[in-house]
N, C-alpha and C positions, 0 to 999 in steps of 0.2 A: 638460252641464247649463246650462240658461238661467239665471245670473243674478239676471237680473230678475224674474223668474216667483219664482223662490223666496225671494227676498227678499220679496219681495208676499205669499207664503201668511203666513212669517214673520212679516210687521206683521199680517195680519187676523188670526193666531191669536194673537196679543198684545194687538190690541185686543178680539177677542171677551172673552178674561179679564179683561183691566182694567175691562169695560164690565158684566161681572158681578160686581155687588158684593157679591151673598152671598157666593158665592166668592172676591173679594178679601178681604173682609170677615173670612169666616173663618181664611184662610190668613195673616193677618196676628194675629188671636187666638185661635187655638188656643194659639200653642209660649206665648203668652204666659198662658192658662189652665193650660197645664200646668206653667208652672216656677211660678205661686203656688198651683197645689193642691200639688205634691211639697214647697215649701217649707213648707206650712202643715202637710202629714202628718208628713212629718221634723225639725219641728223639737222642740226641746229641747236640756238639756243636752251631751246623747248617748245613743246608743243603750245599752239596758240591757246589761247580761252576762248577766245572772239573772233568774229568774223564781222568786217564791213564790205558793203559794196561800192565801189568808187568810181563814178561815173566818168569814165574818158580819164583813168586813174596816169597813161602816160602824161598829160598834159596837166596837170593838177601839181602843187607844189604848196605843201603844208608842213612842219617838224612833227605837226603827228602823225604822218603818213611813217614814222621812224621810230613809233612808241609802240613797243615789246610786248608777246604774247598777244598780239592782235593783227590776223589776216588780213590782207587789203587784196579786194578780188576786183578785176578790172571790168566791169561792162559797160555797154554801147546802147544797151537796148533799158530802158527804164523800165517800161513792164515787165521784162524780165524778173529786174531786180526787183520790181515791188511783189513777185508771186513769189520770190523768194526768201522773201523779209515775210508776207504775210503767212508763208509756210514753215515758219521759223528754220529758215535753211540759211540765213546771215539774218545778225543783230542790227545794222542798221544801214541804211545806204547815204550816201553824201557825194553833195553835187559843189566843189568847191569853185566850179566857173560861178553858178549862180548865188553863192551862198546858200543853201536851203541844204536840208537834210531830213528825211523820212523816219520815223519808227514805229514798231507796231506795240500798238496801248497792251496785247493782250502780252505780250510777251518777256518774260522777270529778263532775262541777259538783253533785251535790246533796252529797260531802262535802266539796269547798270552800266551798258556801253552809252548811251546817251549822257547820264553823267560824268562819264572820263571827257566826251569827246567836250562838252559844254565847257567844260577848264579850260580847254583854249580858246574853244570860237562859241562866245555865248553870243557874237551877234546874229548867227546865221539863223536863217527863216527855219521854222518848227512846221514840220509836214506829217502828219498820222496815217496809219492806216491798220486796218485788221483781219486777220484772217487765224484761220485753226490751224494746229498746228498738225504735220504730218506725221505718222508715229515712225518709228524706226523699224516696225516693222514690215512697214508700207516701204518706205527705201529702201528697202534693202533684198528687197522679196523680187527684183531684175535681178539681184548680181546673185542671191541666192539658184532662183531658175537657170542663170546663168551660167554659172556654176558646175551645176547639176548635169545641165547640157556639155559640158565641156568633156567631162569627164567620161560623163557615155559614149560620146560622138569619138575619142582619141582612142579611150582604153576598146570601146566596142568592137572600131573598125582595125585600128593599128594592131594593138596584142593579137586579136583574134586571126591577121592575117599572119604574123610573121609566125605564129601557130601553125597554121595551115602548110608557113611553107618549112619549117624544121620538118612536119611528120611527114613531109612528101605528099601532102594530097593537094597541094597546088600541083605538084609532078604530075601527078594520077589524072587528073583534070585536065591538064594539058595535050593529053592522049586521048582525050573527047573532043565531040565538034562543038563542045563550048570556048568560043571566043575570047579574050581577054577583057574585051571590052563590054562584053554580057554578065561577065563573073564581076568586075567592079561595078557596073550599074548596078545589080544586084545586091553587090554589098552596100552600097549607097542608098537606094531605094528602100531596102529592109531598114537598117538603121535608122535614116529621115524616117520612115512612119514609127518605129519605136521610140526615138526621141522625140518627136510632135505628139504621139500619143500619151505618154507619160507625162511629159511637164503641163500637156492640157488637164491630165487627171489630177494630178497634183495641187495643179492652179484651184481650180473647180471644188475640189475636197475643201480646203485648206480655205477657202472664199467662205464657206459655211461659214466658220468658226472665225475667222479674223473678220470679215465683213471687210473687202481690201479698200482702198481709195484709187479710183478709178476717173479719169479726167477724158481720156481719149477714147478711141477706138478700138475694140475687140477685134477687128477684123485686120488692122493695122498693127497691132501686138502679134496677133499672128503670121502675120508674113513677115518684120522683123525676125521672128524667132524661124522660123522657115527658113531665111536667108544666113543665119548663123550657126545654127545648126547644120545645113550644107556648107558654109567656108570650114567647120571644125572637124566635118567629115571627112574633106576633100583632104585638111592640112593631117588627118591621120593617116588619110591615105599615102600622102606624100613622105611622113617619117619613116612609114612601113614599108616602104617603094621596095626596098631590097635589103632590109635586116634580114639576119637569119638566126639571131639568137636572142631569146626571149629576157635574158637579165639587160641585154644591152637596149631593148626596147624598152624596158620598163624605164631605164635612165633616162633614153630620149624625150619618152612620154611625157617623164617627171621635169625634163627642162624644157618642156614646151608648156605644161598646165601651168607650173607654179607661177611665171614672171605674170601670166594672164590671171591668174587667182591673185596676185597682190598689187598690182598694177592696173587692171582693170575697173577699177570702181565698186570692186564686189561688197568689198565692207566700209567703206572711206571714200568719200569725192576725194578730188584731184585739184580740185579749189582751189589755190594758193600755192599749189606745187612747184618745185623748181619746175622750167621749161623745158628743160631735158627730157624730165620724167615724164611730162606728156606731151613731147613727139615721138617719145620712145611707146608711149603706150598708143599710141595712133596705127600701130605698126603691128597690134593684138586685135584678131577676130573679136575674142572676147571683150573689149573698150567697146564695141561700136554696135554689138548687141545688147550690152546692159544700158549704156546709155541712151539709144534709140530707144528700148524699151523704159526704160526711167522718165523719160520725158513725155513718152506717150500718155503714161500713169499719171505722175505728177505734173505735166503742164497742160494736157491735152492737145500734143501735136500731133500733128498728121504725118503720112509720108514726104509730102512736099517738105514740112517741114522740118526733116531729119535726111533731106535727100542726099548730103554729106556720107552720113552713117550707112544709107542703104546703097547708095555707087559703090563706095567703098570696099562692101561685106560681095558685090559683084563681082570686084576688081578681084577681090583673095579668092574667091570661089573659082574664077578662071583660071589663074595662074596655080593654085594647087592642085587642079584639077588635071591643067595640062601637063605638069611636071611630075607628079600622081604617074598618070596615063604613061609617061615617056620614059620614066626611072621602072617603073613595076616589072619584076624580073618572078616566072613560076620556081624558077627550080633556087636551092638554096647555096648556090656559087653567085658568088657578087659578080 
């Protein structure tokens, strides 16, 4: 080996990146994005132990709604809360208009949270209920698909185009009677059946061996995931519209999947979370396909009843779609 010679590739491929400042640019603030979003999600005193659900929790006014390491999540709907207490998804619910408070017999942290909560209000009405408990990897198996779809549907369509147009065969193509608007349907078309197709195989495989818990509709799980899968194509297609180099894609890519990988729901509800954090996550494809899908699992809802989640995954599918379409530049001058 010569040496010289490779030392020489070594310096111009050091200055090519230096000399790219997106790319440096990014690569020097990303890790720094990411340790103050994780500091700003996790902080507080500490992570809770416990979770209650507190019915019409604005209007409600107890000192233990102020006692530490315990969650107070606010809902409206009572069967909610009890398929959520009986699917040991919170330890216990209380209704402090009425005095009465629910727990489930089967479950060890709702009768240790029932003994904290009895310290203060031992006169309130005792309400049972029971249900099996959901395993973690029943929950978790939306945000894990989820997930999985994310990353195909951005890295699939995005890398692969701003590929296309470095080597010039976006160029090449342009100099055919293929249309712009044929080459992206295409790219979207191919992709939706390769990501529908895998996360179905995946699903299907993996159903053997886990035996999933399954409340809703298959046919409703699938057009959720349809619908999310095209707003994650569209929002690649949109990052990709007109990069033309491949390190500076990968950053993009990489500040577009992560906030949706931690923000999302994928590992962790949102339960309890500052408010911020979930208007901000309302505002992620990914939030509205795992949870659409999560619900359909575990609650057994329909489309009506997730129509929030599926308008929504509509609305982003348009608007990246048409912004997509209107920034998409063949040749590789911005």
């Amino acid at each position: 080996m010569n040496v010289k010679r490779f030392l020489a590739v070594v310096k111009a491929r050091n200055l090519e990146f230096f000399r790219d400042r997106a790319s440096l640019g990014w690569n020097i603030l990303f890790p720094v994005l990411m340790l103050v979003g994780l500091s700003f999600v996790f902080s507080g005193d500490g992570r809770a132990s416990y979770k209650i659900g507190v019915l019409n929790l604005e209007t409600s006014e107890s000192s233990f709604l102020t006692t530490k390491y315990i969650d107070f999540v606010d809902y409206e709907d009572i069967d909610l809360a009890k398929t959520k207490l009986e699917q040991h998804a919170i330890d216990l619910i209380v209704d402090f208009n009425q005095q009465e408070y629910w727990v489930n017999d089967g479950a060890p942290n709702s009768y240790l949270v029932e003994k904290i909560f009895k310290s203060e209000h031992s006169t309130f009405t005792r309400l049972t209920t029971h249900g099996k408990a959901i395993r973690y990897v029943d929950w978790v198996l939306p945000g894990i698909l989820g997930m999985n779809m994310m990353f195909s549907c951005l890295f699939g369509v995005g890398y692969v185009i701003v590929r296309y147009r470095k080597n010039a065969v976006l160029k090449r193509l342009k100099a055919t009677p293929l249309s712009a608007f044929e080459f992206v349907s295409a790219q979207l078309v191919s992709r939706l059946f390769i990501v529908m197709f895998m996360s179905s195989a995946i699903y299907i495989g993996c159903n053997v061996f886990f035996d999933f818990y399954m409340l809703g509709s298959y046919f409703d799980l699938f057009i959720i995931g349809v619908l999310g899968a095209f707003s994650l194509i569209t929002l690649g297609l949109l990052v990709a519209s007109r990069s033309k180099s491949e390190e500076l894609i990968g950053g993009l890519l990489n500040f577009t999947s992560w906030p949706m990988m931690l923000l999302s729901g994928v590992w962790f509800s949102l339960e309890g979370a500052p408010q911020a954090i979930k208007t901000f996550a309302n505002f992620l494809p990914l939030t509205h396909v795992v949870s659409g899908a999560r619900k359909i699992i575990t609650e057994g809802a329909s489309l009506a009843d997730i129509s929030f989640h599926v308008w929504t995954l509509v609305i982003m599918c348009s608007i990246f779609l048409c912004l997509g379409s209107y920034f998409f530049s063949w040749n590789t001058e911005r």
